[in-house]
C-alpha positions in Angstrom: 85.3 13.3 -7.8 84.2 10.6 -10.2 84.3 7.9 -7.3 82.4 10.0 -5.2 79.4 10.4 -8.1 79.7 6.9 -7.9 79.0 6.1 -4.8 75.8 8.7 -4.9 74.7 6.6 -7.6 74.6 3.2 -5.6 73.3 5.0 -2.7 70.1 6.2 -5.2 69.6 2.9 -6.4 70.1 0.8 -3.2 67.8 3.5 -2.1 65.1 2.4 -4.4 65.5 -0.7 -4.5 65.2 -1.0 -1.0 61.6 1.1 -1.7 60.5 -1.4 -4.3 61.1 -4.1 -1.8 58.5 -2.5 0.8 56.2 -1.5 -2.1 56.5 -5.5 -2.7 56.2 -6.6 0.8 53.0 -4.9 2.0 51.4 -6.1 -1.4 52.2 -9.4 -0.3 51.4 -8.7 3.6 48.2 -7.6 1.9 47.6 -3.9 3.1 43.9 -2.6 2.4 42.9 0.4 1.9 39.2 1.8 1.5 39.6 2.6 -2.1 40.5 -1.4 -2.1 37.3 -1.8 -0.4 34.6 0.4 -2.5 36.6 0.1 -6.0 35.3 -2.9 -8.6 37.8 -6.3 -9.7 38.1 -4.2 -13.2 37.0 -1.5 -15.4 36.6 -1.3 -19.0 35.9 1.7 -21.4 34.2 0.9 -24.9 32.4 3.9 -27.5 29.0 3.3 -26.1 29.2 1.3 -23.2 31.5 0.4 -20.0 31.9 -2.8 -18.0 32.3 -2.1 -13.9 33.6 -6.0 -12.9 30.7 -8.1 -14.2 28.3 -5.4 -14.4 27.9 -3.3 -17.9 26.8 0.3 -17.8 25.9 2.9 -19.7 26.0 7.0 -20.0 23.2 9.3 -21.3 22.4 13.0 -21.7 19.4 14.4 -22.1 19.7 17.2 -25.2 16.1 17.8 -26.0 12.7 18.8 -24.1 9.6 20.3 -25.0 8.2 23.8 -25.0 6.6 23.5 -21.4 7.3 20.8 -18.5 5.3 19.8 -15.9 5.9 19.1 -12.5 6.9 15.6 -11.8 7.8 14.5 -15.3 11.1 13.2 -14.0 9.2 10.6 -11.1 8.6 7.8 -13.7 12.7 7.7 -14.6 13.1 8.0 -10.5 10.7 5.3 -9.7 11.1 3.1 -12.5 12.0 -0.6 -11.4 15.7 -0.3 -12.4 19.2 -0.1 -11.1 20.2 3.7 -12.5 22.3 6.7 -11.2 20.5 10.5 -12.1 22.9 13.4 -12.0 21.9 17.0 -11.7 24.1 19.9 -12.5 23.2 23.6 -12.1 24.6 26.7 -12.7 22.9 30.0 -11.8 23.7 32.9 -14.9 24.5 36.1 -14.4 20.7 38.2 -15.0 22.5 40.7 -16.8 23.8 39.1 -19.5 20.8 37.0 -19.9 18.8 40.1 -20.4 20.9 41.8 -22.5 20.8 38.3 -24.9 17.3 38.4 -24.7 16.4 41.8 -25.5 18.6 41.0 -28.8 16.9 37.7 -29.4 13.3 39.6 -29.2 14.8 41.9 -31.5 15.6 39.7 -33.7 12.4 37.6 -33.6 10.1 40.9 -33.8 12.0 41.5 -36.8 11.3 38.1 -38.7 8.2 38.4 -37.9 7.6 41.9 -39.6 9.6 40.9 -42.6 7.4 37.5 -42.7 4.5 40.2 -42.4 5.5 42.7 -45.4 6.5 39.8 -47.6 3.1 38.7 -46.8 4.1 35.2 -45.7 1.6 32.5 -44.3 2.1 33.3 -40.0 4.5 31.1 -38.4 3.3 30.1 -34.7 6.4 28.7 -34.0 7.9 31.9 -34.2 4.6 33.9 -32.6 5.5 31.5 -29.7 9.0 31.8 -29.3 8.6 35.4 -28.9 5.9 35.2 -26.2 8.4 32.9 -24.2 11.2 35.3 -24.5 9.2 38.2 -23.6 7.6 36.4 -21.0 11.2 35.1 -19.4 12.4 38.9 -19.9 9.4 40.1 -18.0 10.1 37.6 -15.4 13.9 38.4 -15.3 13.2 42.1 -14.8 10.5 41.4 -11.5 12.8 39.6 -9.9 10.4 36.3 -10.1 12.7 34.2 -12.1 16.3 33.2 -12.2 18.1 31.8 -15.1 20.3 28.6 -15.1 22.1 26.3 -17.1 20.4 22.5 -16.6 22.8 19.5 -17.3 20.9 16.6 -16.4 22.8 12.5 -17.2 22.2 8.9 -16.6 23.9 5.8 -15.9 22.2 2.6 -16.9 23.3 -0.9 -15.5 22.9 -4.3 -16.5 24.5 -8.0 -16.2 24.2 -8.4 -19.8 24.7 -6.1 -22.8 21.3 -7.0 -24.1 19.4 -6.2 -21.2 21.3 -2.4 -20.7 19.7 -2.2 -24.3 16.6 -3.1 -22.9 16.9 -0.7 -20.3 17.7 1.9 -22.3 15.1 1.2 -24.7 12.5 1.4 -21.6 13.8 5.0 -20.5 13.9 6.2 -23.7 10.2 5.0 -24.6 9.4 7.0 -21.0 10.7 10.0 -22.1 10.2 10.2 -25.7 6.2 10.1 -24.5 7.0 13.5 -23.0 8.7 15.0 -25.9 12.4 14.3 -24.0 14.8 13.5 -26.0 18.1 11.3 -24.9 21.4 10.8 -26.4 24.1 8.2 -25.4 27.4 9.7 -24.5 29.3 8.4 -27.5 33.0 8.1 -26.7 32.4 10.2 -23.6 31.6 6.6 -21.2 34.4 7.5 -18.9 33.1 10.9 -18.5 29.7 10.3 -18.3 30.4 7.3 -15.5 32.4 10.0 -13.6 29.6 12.8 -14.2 26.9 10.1 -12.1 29.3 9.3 -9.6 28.5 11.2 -6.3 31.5 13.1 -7.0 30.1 16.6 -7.8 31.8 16.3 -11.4 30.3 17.5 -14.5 33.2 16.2 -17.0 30.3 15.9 -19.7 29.1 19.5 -19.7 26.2 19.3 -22.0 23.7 21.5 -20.4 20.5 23.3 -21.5 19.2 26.8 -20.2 16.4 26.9 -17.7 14.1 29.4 -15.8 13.5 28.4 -12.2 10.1 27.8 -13.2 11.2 24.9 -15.4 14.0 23.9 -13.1 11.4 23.5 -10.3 10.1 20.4 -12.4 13.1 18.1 -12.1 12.6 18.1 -8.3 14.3 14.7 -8.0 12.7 13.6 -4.5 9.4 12.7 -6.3 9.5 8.8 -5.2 6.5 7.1 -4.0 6.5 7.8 0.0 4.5 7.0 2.5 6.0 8.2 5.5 4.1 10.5 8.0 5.0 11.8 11.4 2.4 10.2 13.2 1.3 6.2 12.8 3.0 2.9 12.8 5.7 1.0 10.5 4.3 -1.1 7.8 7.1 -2.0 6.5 10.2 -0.8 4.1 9.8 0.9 0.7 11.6 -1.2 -2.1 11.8 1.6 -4.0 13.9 3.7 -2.0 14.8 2.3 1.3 12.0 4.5 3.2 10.5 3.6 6.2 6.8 3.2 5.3 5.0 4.7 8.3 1.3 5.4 8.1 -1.7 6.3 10.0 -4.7 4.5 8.8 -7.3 6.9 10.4 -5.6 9.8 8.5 -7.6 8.9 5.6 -10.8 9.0 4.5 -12.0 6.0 5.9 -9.7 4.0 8.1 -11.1 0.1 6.1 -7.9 -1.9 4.8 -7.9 -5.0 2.3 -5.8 -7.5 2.4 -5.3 -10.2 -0.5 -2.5 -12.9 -0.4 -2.7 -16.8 -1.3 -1.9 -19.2 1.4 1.5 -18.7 3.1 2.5 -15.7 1.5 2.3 -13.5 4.7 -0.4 -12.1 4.9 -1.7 -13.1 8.6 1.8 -12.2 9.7 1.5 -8.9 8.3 -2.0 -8.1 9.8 -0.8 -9.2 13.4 2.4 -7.4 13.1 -0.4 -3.6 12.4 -2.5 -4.9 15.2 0.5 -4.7 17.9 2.2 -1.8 16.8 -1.3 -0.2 16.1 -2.1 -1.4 20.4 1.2 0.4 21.1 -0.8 3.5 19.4 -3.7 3.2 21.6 -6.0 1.4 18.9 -8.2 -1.3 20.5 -8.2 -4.8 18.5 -11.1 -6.7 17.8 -10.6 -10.5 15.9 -12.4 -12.6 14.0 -10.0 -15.7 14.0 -11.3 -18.8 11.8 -8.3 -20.8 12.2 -6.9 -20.3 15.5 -3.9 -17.9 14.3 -4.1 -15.1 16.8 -4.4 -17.0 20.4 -0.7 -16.7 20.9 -0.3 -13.1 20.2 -3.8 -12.6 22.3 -2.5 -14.1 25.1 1.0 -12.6 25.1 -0.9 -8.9 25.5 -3.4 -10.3 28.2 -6.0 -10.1 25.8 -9.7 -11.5 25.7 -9.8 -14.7 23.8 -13.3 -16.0 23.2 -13.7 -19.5 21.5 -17.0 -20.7 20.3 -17.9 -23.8 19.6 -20.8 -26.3 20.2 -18.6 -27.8 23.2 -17.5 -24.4 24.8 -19.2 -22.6 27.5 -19.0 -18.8 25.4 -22.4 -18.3 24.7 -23.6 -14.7 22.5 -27.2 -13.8 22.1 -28.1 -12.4 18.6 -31.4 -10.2 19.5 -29.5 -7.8 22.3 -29.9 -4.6 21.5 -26.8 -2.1 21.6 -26.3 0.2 24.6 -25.7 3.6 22.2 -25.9 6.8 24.0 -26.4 9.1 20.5 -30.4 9.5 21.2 -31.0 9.3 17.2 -29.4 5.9 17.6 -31.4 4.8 20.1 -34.3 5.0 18.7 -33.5 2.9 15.5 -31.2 0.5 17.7 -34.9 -1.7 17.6 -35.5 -1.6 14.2 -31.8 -2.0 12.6 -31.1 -4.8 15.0 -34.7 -6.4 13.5 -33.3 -5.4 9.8 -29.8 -7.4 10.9 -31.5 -10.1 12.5 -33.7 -10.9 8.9 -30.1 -11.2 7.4 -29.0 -13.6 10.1 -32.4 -16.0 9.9 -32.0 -15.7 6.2 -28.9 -17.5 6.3 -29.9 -19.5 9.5 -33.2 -20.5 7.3 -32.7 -20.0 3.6 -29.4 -22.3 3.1 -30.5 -24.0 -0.2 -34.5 -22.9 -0.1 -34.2 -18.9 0.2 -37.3 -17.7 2.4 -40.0 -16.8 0.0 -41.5 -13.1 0.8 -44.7 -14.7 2.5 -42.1 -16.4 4.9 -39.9 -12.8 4.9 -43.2 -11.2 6.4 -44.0 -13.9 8.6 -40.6 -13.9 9.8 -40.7 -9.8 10.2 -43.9 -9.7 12.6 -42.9 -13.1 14.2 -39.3 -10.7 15.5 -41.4 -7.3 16.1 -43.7 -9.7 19.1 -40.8 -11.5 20.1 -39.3 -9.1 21.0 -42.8 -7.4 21.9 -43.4 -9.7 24.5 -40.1 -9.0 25.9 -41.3 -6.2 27.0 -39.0 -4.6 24.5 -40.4 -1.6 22.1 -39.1 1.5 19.7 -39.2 3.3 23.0 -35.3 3.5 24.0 -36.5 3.3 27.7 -37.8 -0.5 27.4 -34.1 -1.2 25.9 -32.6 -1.8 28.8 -35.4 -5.0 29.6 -33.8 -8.7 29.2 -33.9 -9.6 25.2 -35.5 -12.7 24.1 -33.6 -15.2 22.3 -33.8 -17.6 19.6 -36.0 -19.9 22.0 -38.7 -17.3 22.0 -38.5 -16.4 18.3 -39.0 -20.3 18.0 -42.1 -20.6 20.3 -43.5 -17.0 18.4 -43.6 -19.0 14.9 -44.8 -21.8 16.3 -48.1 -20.7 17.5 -48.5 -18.2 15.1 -50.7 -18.1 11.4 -49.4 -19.0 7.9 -45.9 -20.4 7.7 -45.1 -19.3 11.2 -45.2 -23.4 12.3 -42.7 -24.1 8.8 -40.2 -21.9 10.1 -40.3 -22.9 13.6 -39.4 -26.2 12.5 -36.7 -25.4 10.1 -35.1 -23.1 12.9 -35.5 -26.3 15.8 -31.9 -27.7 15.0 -31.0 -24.2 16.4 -33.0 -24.1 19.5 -33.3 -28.0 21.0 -31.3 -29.9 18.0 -27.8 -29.8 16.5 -27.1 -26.8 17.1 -28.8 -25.4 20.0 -27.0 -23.6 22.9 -24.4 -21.4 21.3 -26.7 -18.7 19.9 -29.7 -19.6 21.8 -28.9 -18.1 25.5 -28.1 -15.2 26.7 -24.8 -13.8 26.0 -22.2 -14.1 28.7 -19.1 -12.8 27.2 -17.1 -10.3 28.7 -14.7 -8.3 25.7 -13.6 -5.5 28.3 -10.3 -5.5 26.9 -7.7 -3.6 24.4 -7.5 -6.7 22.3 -10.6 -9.4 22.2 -10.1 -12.2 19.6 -13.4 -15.0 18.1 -12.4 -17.8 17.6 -15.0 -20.2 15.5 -12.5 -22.9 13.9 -13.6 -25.0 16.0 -17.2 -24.6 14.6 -18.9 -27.1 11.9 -18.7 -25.8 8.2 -22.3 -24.8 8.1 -22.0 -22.8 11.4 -18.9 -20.9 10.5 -21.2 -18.2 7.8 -23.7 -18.2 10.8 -21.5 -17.3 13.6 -19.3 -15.0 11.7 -22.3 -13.0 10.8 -23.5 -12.9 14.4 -20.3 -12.2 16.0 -20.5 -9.0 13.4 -23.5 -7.5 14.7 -22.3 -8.4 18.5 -18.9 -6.1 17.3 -21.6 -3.5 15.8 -23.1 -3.0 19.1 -20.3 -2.7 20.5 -18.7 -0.3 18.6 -21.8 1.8 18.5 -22.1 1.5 22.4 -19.0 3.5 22.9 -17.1 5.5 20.5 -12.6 4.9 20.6 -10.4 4.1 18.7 -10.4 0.5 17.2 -9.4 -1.6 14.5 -11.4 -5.0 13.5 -10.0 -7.7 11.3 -11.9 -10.2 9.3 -10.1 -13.2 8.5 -11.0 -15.8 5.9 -14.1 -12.5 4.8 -14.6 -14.8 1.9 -16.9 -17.2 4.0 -19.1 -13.7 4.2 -19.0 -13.1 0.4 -21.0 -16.8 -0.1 -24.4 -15.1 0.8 -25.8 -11.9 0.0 -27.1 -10.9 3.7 -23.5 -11.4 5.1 -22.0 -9.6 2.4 -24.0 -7.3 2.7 -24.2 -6.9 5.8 -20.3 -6.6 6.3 -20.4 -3.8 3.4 -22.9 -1.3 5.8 -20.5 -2.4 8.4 -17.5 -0.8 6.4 -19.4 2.0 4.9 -20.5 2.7 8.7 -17.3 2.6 10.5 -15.5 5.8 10.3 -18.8 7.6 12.1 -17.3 5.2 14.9 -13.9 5.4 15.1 -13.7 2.0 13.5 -11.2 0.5 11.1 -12.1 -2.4 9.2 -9.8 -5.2 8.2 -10.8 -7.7 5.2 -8.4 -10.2 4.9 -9.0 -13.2 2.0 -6.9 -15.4 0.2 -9.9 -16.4 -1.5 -9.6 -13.3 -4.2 -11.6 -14.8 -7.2 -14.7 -15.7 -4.7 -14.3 -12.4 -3.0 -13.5 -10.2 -5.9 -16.8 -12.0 -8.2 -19.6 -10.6 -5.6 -20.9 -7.1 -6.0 -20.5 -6.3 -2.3 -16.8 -7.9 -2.0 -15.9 -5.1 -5.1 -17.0 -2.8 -3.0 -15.9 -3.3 -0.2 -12.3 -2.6 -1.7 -13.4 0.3 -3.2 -14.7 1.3 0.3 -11.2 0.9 1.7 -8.9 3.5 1.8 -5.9 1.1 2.2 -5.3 -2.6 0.6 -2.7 -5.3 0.8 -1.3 -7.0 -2.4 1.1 -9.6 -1.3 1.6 -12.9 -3.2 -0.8 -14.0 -5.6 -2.1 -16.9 -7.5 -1.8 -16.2 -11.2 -5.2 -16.7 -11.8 -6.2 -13.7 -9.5 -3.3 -11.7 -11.0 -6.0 -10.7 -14.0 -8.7 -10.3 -11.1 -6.6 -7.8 -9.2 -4.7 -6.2 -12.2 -8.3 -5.3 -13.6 -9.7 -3.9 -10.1 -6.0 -2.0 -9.2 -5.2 -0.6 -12.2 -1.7 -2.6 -12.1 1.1 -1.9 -14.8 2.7 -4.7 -16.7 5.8 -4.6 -14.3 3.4 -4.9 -11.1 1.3 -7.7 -12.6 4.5 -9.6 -13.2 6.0 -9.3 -10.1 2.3 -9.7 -8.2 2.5 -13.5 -8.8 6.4 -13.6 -7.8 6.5 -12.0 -4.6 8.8 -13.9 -2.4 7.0 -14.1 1.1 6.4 -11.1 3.3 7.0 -8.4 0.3 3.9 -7.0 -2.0 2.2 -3.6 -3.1 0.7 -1.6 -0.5 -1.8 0.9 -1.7 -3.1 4.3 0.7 -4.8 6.7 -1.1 -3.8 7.5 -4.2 0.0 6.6 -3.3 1.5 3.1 -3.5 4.6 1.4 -3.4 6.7 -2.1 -3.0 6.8 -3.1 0.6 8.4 -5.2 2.4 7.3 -6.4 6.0 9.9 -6.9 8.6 9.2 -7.6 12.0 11.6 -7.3 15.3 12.9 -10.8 17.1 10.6 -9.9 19.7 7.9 -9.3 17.4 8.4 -12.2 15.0 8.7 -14.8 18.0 5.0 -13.3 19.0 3.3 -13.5 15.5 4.9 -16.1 13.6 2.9 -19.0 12.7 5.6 -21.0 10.4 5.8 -24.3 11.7 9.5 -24.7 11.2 10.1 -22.0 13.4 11.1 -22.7 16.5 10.3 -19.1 18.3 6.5 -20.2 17.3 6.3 -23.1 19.4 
């Protein structure tokens, strides 16, 4: 018998050892599981504070708030610029026990306050106002139009260094101790508390508070800066919380954008990117290009690519009129074109020596006969005659009284010297297409102001003429911002465009120049949407002061790596970042170390 226990004996052990051995082997062999896969190197518990591999976290409860909450006083915790997991336990109560505890506690509070009364003690309001809750919650209970609930609510800090979790904590804490919310680390409770965040369903802390729905209805976690509609195109992704920020720009009040970027920091990228997608849409595109950015995207959607220059054939006459077909707008299609055409001669004229208001008459009835002579009057009918052109304007000042002959000759480099041709024929331009791009790089300095104005007003007729859906983008709108009548000029334009279906596009990396004129500030403030990406620090200030931008954004405004940035609509905005297809990117790109934009 003994032999025979023996032998079981051997047969156990030889049995595990022979288990040991495999356990041993596929360790070796290197067998992973997906707990080996998601779990960290190491874990570490301390009092107030656990370390996850390198990272160090920390748990804490929240254990006091104040009298009333309002709705959305948890979205500054949610969208707060830190790495944190929010846990939310609750528990519906039974009604009837609730009710029966409150109709003792109103007892018992009616009572103090009649003792406080017959002792004739000073009124307590905090005990006035505890009993108007409890009734209140009571009459609720009894309608039917509240529940009651126990609230646990925790967080779970993280941090590469023990010193910045303090700093974290020290930023939550100042967040909700402005609300009267009061916070509490789990002291000797880390394990618990790291397993009461983890998307687990656990509540191993169980420190909860009791709520009415009313008050529960506040913590509503998904309170995140979003910007995602059913209708419109992607922008981009939102940092915050891994949205997809889609948008439609004519949804808004006015359909104007800004966009403000220092060189290389994306910003042309990110504009090209809305115009395609916004194409796909059914949004016609109109360009202003200054430095020949957009040809290859223009060309690769068979659009309209018009380049002027002193040497090309493209030639656009500023005095036609606009076809409109809204009757009150034909009859002040004369005189607003006269208005825009002061603003043009201004510049054209004025450069250095602005036109003294003896000339700014002259100049007034010289236009009114030029175009007079035309055949060309307030009457819409005489619209459709052939306009005059800068030639005739010339040939009216210089046969006319006072300093008619003066201006004809300061205009001359314009009609037969340097610069004649471009402007002074007639137009012969054809922009019958869903994208039409200007390009004037190829234009001297001192044309640039000049033709970007004119190409404006051409747009303006335009877009008056026939009323769709279209989107146009100013590039380099800074050049507009150096004199008053341009600025101007393209601030009626914006202020203008949603009676037409028209969505204007600023774009300037030039933010002090743009930002410092009275018509560039608003202009943004005319825009329903704008584009922070990378900034120079010294237009941080400039931008900080116009935005309203918190510490955090100011900071991270001048450290924006490229193609990320703060995109504002409405009264929403969030962290962006722009990401294009292959496709797309091989289109748009104009890095020259790419090799797709070759």
């Amino acid at each position: 018998m003994a032999k025979q226990q023996l032998s079981a004996a051997d047969i156990a052990a030889q049995s595990q050892l022979q288990e040991e051995q495999e356990i041993q082997n596929a360790f070796e062999t290197g067998i992973t599981t997906m707990r080996d896969l998601i779990s960290s190197s190491s874990i570490e518990f301390n009092t107030d504070y656990f370390r996850l591999g390198q990272k160090f976290g920390r748990t804490l409860y929240i254990y006091g708030y104040p009298r009333s909450l309002v709705t959305g006083w948890l979205s500054s915790v949610i969208n707060i610029d830190e790495v944190i997991d929010i846990s939310m336990f609750i528990y519906p109560a039974d009604t009837t026990v609730v009710m029966k505890n409150l109709t003792k506690k109103v007892t018992q509070l009616e009572a103090s306050l009649n003792i406080n009364a017959e002792k004739g003690k000073v009124r307590d309001p905090e005990l006035e106002n505890a009993l108007r809750d409890a009734e209140a919650l009571r009459d609720g209970l009894q309608m039917g139009s509240e529940k009651f609930f126990r609230f646990g609510l925790y967080f779970t800090l993280y941090a590469d260094t023990l010193e910045e979790l303090q700093f974290v904590q020290h930023k939550i804490e100042n967040i909700f101790g402005q609300q009267m919310v009061f916070t509490k680390v789990a002291s000797s409770q880390q394990e618990q508390g790291m397993n009461s965040t983890f998307p687990q369903c656990t509540d191993q802390l169980q420190i909860r508070r009791n709520m009415n729905t009313g008050a529960i209805s506040t913590t509503f976690p998904f309170t995140s800066a979003d910007l995602t509609q059913e209708s419109g195109i992607l922008y981009g992704i939102n940092m915050h919380n891994n949205g997809l920020v889609i948008f439609d720009r004519f949804s808004l009040e006015n359909a104007n954008m800004c966009v403000f970027a220092k060189s290389g920091a994306g910003k042309s990228f990110t504009v090209k990117l809305e115009a395609l997608r916004s194409m796909m849409v059914g949004t016609d595109i109109i360009i202003i290009d200054p430095e020949n950015e957009y040809q290859k995207l223009c060309d690769a959607v068979g659009g309209a690519y018009v380049r002027l220059s002193l040497n090309s054939d493209a030639r656009i006459n500023p005095f036609d009129l606009p076809q409109v077909v809204d009757a009150e707008d034909a009859n002040d299609a004369l005189r607003t074109n006269i208005t825009t055409l002061h603003g043009l001669f201004r510049i054209m004229l004025g450069g250095q020596m602005p036109l003294s208001p003896v000339e700014d008459s002259d100049l007034d009835q010289a236009l009114i006969d030029t175009y007079a002579r035309a055949g060309i009057t307030s009457d819409p009918l005489t619209h459709s005659a052939t306009p005059p052109t800068i030639i005739n304007l010339f040939d009216t000042l210089l046969h006319m009284g006072g300093s008619g002959p003066s201006l004809a000759q300061r205009l001359r480099k314009y009609t037969t010297g340097t610069f004649a041709g471009i402007f002074s024929q007639q137009s012969n331009i054809n922009i019958n297409n869903r994208m039409v791009v200007f390009n004037i790089r190829d234009l001297e300095d001192e044309l640039r102001p000049v033709a970007m104005y004119i190409v404006l007003s051409h747009i303006w007729s335009i877009v008056r003429a026939k009323k769709i859906k279209r989107s146009l983008i100013v590039d380099e709108a800074w050049m507009l911002m150096q004199y008053e009548d341009s600025a101007n000029f393209l601030f009626s334009l914006a202020k203008r465009a949603r009676k037409y279906y028209l969505g204007v596009t600023t774009i300037s990396q030039d933010v002090e120049d743009f930002m410092s004129s009275k018509m560039g500030r608003a202009i943004v403030s005319n825009s329903s949407m704008q584009m922070l990406l990378k900034q120079s620090p010294s237009a941080v200030d400039v931008l900080a002061e116009v935005f309203k931008l918190t510490g955090e954004e100011r900071k991270r405004l001048s450290n924006f790596p490229v193609g990320q940035g703060l995109f504002f609509a409405g009264q929403n905005h969030v962290h962006i970042q722009i990401i294009a297809s292959e496709t797309e990117e091989a289109l748009i790109t104009t890095n020259p170390n790419d090799k797709r934009s070759k």
